[in-house]
C-alpha positions as CSV (number, residue, x, y, z in Angstrom):
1,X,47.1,-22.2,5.0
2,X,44.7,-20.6,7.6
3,X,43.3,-17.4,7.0
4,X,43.9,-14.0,8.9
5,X,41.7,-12.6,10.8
6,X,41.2,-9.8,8.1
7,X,40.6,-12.3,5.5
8,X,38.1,-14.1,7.0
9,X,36.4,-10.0,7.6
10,X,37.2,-9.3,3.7
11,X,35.4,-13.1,3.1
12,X,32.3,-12.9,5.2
13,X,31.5,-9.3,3.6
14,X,32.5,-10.7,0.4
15,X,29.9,-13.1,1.1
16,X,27.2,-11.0,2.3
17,X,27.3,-8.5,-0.4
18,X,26.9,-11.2,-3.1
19,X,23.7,-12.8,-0.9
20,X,22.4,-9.5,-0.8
21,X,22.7,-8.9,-4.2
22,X,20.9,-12.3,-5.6
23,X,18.4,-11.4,-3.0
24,X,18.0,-7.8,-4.6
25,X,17.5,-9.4,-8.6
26,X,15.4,-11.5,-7.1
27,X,12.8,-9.0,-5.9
28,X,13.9,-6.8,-8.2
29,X,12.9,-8.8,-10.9
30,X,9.5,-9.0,-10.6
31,X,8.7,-5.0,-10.5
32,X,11.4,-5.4,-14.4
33,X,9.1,-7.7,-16.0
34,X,6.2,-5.9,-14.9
35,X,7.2,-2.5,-16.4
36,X,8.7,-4.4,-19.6
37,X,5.4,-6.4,-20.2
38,X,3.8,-2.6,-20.0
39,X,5.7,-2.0,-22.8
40,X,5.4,-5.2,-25.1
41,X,2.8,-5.6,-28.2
42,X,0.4,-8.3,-27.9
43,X,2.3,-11.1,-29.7
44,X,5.0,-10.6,-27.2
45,X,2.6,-11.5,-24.0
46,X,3.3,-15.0,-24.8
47,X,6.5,-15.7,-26.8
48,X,8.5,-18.0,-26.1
49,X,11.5,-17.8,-25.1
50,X,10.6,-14.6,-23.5
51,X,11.1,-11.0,-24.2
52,X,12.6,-9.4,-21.6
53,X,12.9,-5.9,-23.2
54,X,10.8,-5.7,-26.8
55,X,12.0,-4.1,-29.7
56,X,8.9,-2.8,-30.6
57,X,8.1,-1.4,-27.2
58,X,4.8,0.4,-27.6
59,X,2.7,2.5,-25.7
60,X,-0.7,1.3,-26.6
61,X,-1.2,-1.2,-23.7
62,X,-1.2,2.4,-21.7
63,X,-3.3,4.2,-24.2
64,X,-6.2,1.3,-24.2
65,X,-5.7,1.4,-20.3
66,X,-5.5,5.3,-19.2
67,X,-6.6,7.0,-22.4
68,X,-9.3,7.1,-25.6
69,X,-8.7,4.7,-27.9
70,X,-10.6,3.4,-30.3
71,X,-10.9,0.5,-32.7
72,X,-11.9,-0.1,-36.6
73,X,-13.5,-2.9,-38.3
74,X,-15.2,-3.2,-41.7
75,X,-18.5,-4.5,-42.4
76,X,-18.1,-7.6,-44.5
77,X,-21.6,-7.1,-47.0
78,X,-21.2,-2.9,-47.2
79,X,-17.5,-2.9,-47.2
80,X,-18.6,0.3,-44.8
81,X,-15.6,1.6,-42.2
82,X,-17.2,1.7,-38.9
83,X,-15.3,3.3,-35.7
84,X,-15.9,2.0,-32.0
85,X,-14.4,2.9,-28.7
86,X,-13.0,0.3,-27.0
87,X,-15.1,-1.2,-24.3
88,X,-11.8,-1.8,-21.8
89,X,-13.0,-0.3,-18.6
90,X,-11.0,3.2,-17.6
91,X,-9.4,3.0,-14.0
92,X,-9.5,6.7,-13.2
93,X,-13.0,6.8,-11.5
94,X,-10.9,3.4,-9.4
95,X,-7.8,5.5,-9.0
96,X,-10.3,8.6,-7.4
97,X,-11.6,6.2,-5.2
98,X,-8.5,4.0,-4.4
99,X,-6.9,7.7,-3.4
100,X,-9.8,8.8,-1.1
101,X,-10.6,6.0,0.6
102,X,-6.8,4.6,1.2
103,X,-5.7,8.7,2.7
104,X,-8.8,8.9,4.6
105,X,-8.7,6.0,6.4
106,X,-5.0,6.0,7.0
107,X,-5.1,9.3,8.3
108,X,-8.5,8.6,10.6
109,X,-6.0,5.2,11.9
110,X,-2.7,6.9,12.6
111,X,-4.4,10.1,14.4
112,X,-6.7,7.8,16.6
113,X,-4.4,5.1,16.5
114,X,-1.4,7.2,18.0
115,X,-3.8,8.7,20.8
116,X,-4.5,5.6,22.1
117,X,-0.7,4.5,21.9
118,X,0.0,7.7,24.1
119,X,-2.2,6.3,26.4
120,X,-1.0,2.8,26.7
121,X,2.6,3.9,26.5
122,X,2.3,6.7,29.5
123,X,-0.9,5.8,31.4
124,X,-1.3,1.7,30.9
125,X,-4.8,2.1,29.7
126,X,-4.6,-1.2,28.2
127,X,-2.5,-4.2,29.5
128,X,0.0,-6.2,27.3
129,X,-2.5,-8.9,27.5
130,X,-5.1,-6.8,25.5
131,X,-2.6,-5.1,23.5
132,X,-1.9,-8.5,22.6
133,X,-6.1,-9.4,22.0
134,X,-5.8,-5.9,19.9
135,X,-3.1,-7.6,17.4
136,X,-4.6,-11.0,17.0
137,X,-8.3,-9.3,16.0
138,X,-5.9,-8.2,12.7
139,X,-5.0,-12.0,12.7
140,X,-8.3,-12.9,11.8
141,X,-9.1,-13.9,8.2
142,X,-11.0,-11.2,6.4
143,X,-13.2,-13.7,4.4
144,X,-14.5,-15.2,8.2
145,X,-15.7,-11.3,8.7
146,X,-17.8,-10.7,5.3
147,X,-21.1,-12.1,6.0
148,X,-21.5,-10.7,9.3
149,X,-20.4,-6.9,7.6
150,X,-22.3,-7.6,4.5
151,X,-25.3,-8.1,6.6
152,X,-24.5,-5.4,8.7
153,X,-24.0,-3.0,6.2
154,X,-26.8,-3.9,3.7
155,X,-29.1,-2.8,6.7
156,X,-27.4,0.4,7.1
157,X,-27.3,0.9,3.6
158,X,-23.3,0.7,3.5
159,X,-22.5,-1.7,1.1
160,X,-21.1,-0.5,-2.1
161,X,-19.8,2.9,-0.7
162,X,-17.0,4.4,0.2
163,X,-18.0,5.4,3.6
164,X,-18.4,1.4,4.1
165,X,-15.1,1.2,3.1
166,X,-13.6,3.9,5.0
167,X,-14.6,2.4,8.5
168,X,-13.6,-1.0,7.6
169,X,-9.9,0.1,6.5
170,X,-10.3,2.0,9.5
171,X,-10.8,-0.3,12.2
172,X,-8.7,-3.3,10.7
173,X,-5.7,-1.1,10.5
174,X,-6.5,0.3,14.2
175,X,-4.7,-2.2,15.6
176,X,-1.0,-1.4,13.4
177,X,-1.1,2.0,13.8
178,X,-1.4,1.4,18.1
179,X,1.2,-1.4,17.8
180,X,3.8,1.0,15.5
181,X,3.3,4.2,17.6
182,X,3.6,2.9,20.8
183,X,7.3,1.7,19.4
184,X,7.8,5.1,18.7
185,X,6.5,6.9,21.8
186,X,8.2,4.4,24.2
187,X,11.6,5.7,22.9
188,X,10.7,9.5,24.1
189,X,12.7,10.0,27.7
190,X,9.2,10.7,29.9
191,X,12.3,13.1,32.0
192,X,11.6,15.4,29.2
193,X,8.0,15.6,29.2
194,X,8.5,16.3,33.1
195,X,11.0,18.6,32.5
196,X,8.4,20.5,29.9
197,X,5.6,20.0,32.5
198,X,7.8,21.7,35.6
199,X,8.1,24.7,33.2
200,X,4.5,25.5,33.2
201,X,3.5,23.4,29.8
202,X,0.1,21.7,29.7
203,X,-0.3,18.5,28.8
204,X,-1.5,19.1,25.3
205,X,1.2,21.6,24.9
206,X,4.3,19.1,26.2
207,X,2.1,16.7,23.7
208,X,2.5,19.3,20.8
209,X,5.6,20.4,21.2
210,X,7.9,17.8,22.6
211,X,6.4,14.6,21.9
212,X,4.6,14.9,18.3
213,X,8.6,16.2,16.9
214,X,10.1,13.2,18.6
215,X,7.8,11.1,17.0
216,X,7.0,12.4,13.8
217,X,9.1,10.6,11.3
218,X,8.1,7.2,13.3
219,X,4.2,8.7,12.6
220,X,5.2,9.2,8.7
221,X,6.4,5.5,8.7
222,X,3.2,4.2,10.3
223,X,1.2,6.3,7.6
224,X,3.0,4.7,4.9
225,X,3.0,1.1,6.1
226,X,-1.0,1.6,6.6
227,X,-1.3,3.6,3.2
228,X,0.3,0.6,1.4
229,X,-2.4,-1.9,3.3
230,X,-4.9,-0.2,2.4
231,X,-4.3,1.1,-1.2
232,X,-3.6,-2.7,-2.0
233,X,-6.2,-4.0,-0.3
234,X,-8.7,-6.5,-2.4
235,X,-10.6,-9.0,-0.7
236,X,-13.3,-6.9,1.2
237,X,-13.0,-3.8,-1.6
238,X,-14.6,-6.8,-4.0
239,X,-17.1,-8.5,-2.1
240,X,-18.2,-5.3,-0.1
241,X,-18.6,-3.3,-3.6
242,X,-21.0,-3.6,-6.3
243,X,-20.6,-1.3,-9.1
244,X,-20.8,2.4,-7.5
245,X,-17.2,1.6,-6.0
246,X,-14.4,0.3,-7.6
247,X,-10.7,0.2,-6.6
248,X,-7.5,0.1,-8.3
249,X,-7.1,-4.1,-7.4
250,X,-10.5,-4.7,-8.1
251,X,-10.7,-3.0,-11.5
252,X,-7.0,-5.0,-12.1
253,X,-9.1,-7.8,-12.0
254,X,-11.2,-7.4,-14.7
255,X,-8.2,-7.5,-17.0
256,X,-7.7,-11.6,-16.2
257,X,-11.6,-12.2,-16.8
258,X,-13.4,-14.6,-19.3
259,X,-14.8,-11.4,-21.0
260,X,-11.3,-9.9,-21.7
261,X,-9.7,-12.9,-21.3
262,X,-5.9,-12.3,-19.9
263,X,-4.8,-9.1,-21.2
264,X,-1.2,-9.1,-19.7
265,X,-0.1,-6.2,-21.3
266,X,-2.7,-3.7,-20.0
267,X,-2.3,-5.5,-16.9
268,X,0.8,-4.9,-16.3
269,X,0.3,-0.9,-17.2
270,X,-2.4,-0.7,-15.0
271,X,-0.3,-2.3,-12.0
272,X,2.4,-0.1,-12.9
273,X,-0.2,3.0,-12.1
274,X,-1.3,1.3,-8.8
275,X,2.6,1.1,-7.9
276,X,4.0,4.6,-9.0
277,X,2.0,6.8,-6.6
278,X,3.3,4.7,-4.0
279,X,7.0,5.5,-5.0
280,X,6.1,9.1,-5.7
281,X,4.7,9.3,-1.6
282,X,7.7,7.3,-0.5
283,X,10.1,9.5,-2.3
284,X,8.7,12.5,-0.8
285,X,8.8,11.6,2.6
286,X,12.1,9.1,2.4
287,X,13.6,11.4,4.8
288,X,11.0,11.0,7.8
289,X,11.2,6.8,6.5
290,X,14.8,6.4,6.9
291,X,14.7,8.0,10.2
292,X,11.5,6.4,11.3
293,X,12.1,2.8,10.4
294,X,15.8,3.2,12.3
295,X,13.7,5.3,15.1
296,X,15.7,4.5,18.3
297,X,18.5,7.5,18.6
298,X,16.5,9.0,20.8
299,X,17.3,7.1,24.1
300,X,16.6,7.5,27.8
């Protein structure tokens, strides 16, 4: 018996929901066992079969990570109790710095970043062909690009500093925030900026006031998408820092080492730091996001 055409409509959506929602545990999953391991006491890193949510859930793999915590051990001739603190390695100095560098550079990318997209977008200052050559220099692998830096910066006394850091975040995301704003600016009707313009507005001031509210939530989107690149960012924080500077995925590191050896637990609270100020920033500015990664209602 064939099916109507409203079957086959109930069907396909059927369908789609129930791909959608495998797809959704499967990346779901993940960011679960992550904040469940947080959670677990040492003899549950490992068990097998696993422990998805512990009974004995326990905050101590976020006390040893975040917060004082120290250790006892008796002296086997004296029989003396001796106290230590624990020798794990704090991430707050990681999270300061992880912070810092990641605003400042995303801010220094999406403000020169969305002048220069103006500029393409209303006065061709670059072609497509090297808006194109702009892209692909993001293309390149950052471990072909160290030992020229490294060089570079050891002579300028760079390395191991966040002002290092800051310019490199800088110009590697450069080419993003160009490509991303010039989506969004492209959409603004250039009738209105005339239209401002035959008024009696400067440039800056049809800029100000009818472009930069067009665009905004598009501009928010950018700054999240380049926030999240360079708050996660590893390779060149590691081999371009010493000691001085330390981010939040290089200190994560040091919790898989042959020191420590693989501490999953406190692994898994520190990631789940590294993460939540990213959901706090996202759920502040959700409503510029939603509008800015659907950016296209305003049309010519």
């Amino acid at each position: 018996m064939a099916m109507t055409k409203s079957q086959r409509r109930i069907s396909y959506a059927a369908f789609r929901y129930l791909v959608l929602t495998f797809w959704l545990l499967v990346v779901a999953f993940p960011i679960f066992w992550m904040v469940s391991t947080s959670f677990k006491p040492d003899r549950e890193w490992f068990a097998w079969p696993p422990v998805y949510i512990s009974e004995n859930a326990t905050l101590q793999n976020y006390l040893a990570v975040w917060g004082d915590v120290t250790t006892h051990s008796v002296d086997e001739q004296t029989g003396e109790i001796k106290t230590y603190a624990q020798s794990l390695q704090r991430p707050w100095q990681a999270l300061g710095n992880s912070a810092l560098i990641s605003v400042i550079a995303t801010t220094l990318s999406v403000l020169f970043g969305s002048v220069l997209a103006y500029g393409v977008s209303r006065y061709q200052i670059l072609s497509e062909g090297r808006m194109f050559q702009l892209l692909m220099l993001r293309m390149v692998p950052p471990i072909v690009l160290v030992a020229p830096i490294s060089i570079w910066y050891s002579a300028l006394g760079l390395l191991d500093t966040i002002l290092g850091l800051v310019m490199l975040y800088f110009l590697t995301t450069l080419p993003y925030a160009v490509w991303m704003s010039k989506s969004f600016i492209d959409e603004v009707p250039r009738e209105m900026e005339q239209a401002a313009e035959i008024l009696g507005a400067s440039r800056w001031r049809t800029i100000w006031e009818v472009v930069l509210p067009l665009v905004r939530s598009g501009l928010v989107a950018t700054f999240l998408f380049i926030l999240i690149l360079t708050w996660s960012e590893y390779l060149l924080a590691l081999l371009l820092s010493k000691a001085q500077i330390v981010t939040l995925p290089v200190e994560l590191s040091k919790y898989q080492g042959s020191t420590e050896g693989r501490v999953y637990g406190r692994q898994a609270a520190l990631s789940v730091g590294i993460t939540l100020p990213l959901i706090v920033v996202g759920m502040i500015i959700r409503k510029h996001l939603a509008r800015g990664f659907s950016f296209g209602m305003v049309r010519r």
